[in-house]
C-alpha positions in Angstrom: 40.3 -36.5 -48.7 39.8 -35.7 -52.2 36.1 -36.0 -51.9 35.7 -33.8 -49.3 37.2 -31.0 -51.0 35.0 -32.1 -54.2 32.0 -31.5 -51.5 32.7 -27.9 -50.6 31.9 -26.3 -54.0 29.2 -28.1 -54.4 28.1 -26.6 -50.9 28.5 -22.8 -52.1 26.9 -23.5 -55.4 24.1 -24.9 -53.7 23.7 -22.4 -51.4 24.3 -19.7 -53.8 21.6 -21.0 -56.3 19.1 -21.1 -53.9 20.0 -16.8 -53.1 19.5 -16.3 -56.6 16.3 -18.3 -56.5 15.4 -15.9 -53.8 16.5 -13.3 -55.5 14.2 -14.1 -59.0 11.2 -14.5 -56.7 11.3 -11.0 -55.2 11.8 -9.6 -58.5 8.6 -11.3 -59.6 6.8 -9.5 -56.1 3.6 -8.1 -56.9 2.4 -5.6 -54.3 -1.6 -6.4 -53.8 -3.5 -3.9 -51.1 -3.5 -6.9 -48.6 0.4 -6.7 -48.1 0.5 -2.7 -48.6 -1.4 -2.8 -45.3 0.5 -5.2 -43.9 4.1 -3.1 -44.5 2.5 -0.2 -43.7 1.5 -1.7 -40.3 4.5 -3.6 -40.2 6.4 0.2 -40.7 3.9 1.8 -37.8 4.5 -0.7 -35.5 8.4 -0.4 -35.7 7.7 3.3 -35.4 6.4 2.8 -32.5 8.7 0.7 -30.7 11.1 3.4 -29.4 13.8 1.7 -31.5 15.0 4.7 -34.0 14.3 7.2 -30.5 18.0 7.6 -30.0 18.6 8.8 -33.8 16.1 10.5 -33.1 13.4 9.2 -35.6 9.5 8.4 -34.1 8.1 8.5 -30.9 9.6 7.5 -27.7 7.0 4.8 -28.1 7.2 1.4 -26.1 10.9 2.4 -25.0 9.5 5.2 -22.9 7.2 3.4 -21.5 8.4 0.8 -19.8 11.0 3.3 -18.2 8.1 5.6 -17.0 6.5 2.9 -15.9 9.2 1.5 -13.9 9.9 5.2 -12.6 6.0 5.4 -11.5 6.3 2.2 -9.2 9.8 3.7 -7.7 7.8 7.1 -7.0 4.7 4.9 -5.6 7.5 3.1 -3.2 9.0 6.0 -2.0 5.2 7.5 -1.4 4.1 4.7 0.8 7.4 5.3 2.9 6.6 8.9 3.5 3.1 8.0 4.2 4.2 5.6 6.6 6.7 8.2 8.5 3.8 10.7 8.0 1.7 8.6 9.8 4.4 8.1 12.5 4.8 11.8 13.3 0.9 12.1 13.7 0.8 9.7 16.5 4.2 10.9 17.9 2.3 14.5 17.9 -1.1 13.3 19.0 0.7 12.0 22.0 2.5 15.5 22.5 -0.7 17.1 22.3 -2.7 14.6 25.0 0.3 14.5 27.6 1.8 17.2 29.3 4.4 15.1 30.6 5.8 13.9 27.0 5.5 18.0 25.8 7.9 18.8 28.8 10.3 16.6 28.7 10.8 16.9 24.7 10.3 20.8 25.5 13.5 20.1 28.0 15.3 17.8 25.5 15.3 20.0 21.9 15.4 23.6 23.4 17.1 23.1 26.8 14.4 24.1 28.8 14.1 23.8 32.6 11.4 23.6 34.4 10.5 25.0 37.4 12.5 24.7 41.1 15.4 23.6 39.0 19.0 24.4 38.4 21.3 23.6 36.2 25.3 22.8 36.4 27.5 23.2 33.9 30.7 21.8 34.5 31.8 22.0 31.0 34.8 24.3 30.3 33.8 27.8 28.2 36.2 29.6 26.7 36.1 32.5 29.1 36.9 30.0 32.1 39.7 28.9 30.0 40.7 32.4 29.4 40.3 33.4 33.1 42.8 30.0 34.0 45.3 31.0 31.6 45.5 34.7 32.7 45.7 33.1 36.5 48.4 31.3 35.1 
């Protein structure tokens, strides 16, 4: 058990010699025009990314892009439904225009139409037969 304990500074010392190793080598960086470019690219791409967007830093970038994109093929869905309905209603009003007998009887059906020789009976209660049963009453 003693060893073990003996083994755990040795751990952080190790690992701290090799942060200040680190650490000397970055002081020592020199910055030569090939890794200018590189951070500079480095600095544009992460610009670009959409990243700092929220904080309000850069362009939307890729962010944005993916979400308009995912947008467009929701709008290109909901256009091939209405192009399919659209395409419905033309045939349903080609065939109102070529028959006579589909015009009347939708002509009946949505405006209450009646043709001719025919009557109608209404045996549903109005309110003035109501009122004329309750003053008989």
């Amino acid at each position: 058990m003693h060893r073990k304990d003996s083994a755990e500074p040795r751990k952080g010392k190790v690992k701290m010699s090799a942060l200040v190793s680190r650490l000397r080598t970055l002081k020592n960086f020199e910055w030569t025009p090939n890794r200018l470019w590189i951070a500079i690219f480095g600095c544009w791409l992460f610009m670009l990314s959409g990243v700092l967007q929220p904080l309000g830093i850069g362009s939307p970038g890729v962010v944005q892009f993916l979400r308009l994109n995912s947008l467009l093929s929701d709008r290109q869905a909901q256009s091939a439904d209405l192009d399919a309905e659209i395409a419905k209603l033309d045939g349903e009003s080609a065939s109102l225009e070529k028959s006579r007998v589909v015009l009347e009887r939708e002509i009946r059906k949505t405006m209450g139409y009646v043709g001719e020789n025919e009557m109608i009976f209404d045996f549903s209660l109005s309110s003035s037969s109501a009122l004329r049963r309750s003053a008989a009453d």
